[in-house]
C-alpha positions, 0 to 999 in steps of 0.5 A: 522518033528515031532509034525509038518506038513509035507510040500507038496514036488514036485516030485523033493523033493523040497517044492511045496510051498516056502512059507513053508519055514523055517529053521526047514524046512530045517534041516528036508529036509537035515536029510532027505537026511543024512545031517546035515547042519553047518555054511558052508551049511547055508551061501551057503543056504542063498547066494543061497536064496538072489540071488534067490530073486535078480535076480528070478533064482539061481546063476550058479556054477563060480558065486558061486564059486566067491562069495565063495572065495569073503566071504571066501578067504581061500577056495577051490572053487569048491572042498568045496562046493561039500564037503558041498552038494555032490550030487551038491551044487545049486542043494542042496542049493535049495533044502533046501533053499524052491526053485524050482530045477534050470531047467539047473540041470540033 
């Protein structure tokens, strides 16, 4: 993060602190990773940072993909989201979101 500092990161890449939160923050954790995030990964970000905050733990990926095709009809479930975070949509979310790695991820 140029001219600022850098986050404290677990040994999983994710914040050690959620509180240091931010979208600035997160645009960094994603270009970190060769990611530029669009409209389509922040709306999967946030849904993932409310739910997280609802119900103190991420949604499972069919309470997603629900929610996904509730906001957005015309999608392809699953399929769009691992287009938007390849290497596993929660986990990712999470990941820029500030929150912890979801335990049930391998």
């Amino acid at each position: 993060m140029p001219g600022d500092a850098v986050p404290r990161l677990d040994d999983d890449g994710h914040l050690a602190d959620a509180r240091d939160w931010t979208p600035a923050v997160a645009r960094w954790l994603a270009a970190c990773d060769g990611i530029e995030l669009g409209d389509e990964q922040w709306w999967l970000i946030h849904y993932v940072r409310e739910y997280h905050l609802r119900y103190g733990n991420p949604p499972l990926m069919r309470t997603l993909v629900a929610a996904l095709k509730e906001a957005r009809p015309d999608t392809e479930g699953s399929r769009q989201l691992y287009r938007l975070f390849p290497d596993g949509p929660v986990r990712l979310a999470c990941k820029y979101g500030g929150l912890p790695r979801p335990d049930w991820c391998l």
